[in-house]
N, C-alpha and C positions, 0 to 999 in steps of 0.2 A: 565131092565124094559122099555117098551116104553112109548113114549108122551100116546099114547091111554087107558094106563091102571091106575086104578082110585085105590088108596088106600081109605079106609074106611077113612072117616072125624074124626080123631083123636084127631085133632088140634084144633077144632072148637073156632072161636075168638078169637084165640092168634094172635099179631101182630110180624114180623119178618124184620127185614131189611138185606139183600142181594147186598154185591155190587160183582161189576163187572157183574151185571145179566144179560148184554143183549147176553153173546152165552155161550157154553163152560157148565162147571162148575156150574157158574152162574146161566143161564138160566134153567139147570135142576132140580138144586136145590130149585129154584123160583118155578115152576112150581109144583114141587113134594109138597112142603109146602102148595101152594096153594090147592090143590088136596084134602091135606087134612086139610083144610076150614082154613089155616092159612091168614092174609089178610096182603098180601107183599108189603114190600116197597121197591122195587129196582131202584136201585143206578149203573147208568153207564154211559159213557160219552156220548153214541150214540142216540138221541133223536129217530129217526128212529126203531131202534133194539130194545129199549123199548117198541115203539107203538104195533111192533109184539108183543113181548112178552104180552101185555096187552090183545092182541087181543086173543093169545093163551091160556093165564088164562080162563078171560072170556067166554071163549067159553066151557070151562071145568067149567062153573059154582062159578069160585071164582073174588078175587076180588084183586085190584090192586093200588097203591099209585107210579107214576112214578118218580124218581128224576134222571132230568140229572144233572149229576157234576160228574167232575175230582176229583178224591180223595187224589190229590197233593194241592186241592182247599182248604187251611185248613177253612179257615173262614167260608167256605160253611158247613163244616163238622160240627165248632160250630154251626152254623145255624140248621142245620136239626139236631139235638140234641135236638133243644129248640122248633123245628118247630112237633117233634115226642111227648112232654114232651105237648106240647099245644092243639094238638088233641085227645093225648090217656091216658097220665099221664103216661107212662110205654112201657116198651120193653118185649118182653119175649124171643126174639130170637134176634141172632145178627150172621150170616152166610158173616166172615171176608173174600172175597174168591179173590177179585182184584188183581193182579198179575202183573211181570213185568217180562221178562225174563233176558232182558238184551244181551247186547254181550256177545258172546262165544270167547274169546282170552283172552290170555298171562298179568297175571296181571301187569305188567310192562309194556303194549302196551295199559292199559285203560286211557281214557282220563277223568279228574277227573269229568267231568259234568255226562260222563257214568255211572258211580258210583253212584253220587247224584241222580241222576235220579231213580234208581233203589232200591235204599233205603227209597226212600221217598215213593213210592208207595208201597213196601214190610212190611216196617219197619215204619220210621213217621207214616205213615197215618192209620195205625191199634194205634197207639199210642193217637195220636190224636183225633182216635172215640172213642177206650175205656177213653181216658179222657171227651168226651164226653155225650158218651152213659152210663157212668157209674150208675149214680142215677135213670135211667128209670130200667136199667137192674135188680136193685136190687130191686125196686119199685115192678117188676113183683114174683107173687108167687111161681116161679118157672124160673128164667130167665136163657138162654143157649147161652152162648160165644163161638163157634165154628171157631177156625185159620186154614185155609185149608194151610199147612205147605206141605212139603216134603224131602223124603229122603235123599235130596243134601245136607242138611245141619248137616247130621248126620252120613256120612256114613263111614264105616271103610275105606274102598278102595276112598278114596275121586280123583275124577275125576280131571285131568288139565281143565282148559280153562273156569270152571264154577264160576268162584271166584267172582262174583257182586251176583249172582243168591246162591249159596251158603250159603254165608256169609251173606244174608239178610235174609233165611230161617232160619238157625242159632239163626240169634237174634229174629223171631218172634216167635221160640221157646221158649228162654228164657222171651219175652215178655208175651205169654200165659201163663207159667208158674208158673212167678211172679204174675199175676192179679190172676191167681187161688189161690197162698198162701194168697193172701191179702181179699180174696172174703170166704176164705173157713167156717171161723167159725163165721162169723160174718154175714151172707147172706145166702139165699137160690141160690144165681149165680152159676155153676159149668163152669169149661170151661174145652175146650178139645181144646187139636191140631188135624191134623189128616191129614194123607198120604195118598191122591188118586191113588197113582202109577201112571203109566203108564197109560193115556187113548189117545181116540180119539178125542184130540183139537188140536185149531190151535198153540197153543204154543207148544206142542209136535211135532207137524209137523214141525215145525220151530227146535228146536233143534236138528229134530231126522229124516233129509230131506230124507232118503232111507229106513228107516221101512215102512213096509206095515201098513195103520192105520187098515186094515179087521182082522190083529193080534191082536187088543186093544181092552179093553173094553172101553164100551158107560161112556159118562158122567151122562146119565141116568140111570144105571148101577148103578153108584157110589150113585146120589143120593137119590135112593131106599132106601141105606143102612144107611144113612147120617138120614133120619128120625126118627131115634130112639134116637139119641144124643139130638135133637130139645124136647121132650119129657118130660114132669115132671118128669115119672117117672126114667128119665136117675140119677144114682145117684156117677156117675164117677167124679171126678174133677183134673184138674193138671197133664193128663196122653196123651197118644197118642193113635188115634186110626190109624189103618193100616189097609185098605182098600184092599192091596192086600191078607193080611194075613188073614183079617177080625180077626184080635184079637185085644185088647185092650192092649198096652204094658206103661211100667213106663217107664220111658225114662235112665232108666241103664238095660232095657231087661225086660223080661214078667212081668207086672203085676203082 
């Protein structure tokens, strides 16, 4: 789906926070929500890349709340928790999507800071919003916890050299999973993981330096699909969605 095409306003007056929004994933995801009259709060480190992205809602008619911060920034993270809780009372959407890839080398050639690093933005810092966002989330009538996970961490054939970027999708597996058992009968929150596969960002260009990116789908692409999870009527919780399969799987195999 391109920037230019307009989904029916769905969403109308649900608020959503998006990090890593300003390219990639992100931004499409941002933008799709907006589209349909969601009013976004995204979250990225790059003041600049946000102002576009602002510009580029706007211009589609929606609207926009910028936050730059690092999402290693925990304090920031309690803060705009209490800073969402004081404008709106409530979350209804929370599209977990900031990422880190990390080096690609020999786990016994990482240096321990590479690690931390890479944990902290994959793993803490989704830990740390959901300890945050949690009571807005549940506040809302219908709230959607969305962990933009992937395949690295689950794979039969598990790849050498991925072991920081793996191991940190792994655990925000078992992260989404856990908040889903803890959320399920006691809230109207569902959450989902969910595997974009293979697209055309710059983290995939980075991992994957001699693929053609004209072989990949758009990150617009993905987030077409992505708005149905965002949706009251989405009634999934605790499962994975797969993006390339377009199926919904349990995470021991289909659904």
């Amino acid at each position: 789906m391109s920037e230019a095409a307009a989904p029916s306003r769905l969403l109308e007056g649900r608020i959503a926070l998006v990090t890593g929004a300003s390219r990639g994933i992100g931004r499409a995801v941002a933008l799709e929500l907006a589209r349909a009259g969601v009013h976004v709060v995204a979250l990225a480190r790059t003041q600049g890349a946000l102002e576009d992205l602002d510009d580029a809602i706007r211009a589609e008619g929606g609207s926009a709340t910028l936050s730059p911060c690092d999402v290693t920034d925990f304090p920031a993270l309690d803060r705009l928790g209490a800073g969402i809780f004081e404008r709106w009372g409530k979350l209804d959407i929370f599209v977990a999507n900031a990422g880190a890839l990390g080096p690609l080398t020999p786990l016994a050639h990482l240096d321990p800071r590479q690690w931390d690093a890479v944990m902290a933005v994959n793993v803490t810092a989704n830990w740390r919003l959901i300890r945050s966002l949690d009571p807005l989330l549940r506040a809302s009538d219908a709230g959607r916890a969305i962990f933009i996970s992937s395949a690295a961490g689950n794979r039969a054939d598990m790849k050498p050299f991925w072991g920081p970027y793996a191991a940190s999708k792994a655990a925000l597996d078992a992260l989404a999973r856990t908040y889903a058992a803890e959320t399920a009968k006691v809230s109207a929150v569902k959450v989902m993981a969910v595997n974009p596969g293979p697209l055309r960002t710059r983290m995939r260009a980075a991992a994957m330096p001699g693929e053609d990116p004209l072989t990949l789908k758009t990150p617009e692409d993905f987030a077409a699909k992505l708005l149905a999870l965002c949706a009251p009527a989405w009634d999934e919780t605790g499962k994975l969605y797969d993006f390339p399969l377009d199926r919904v799987l349990s995470f021991n195999g289909p659904a």
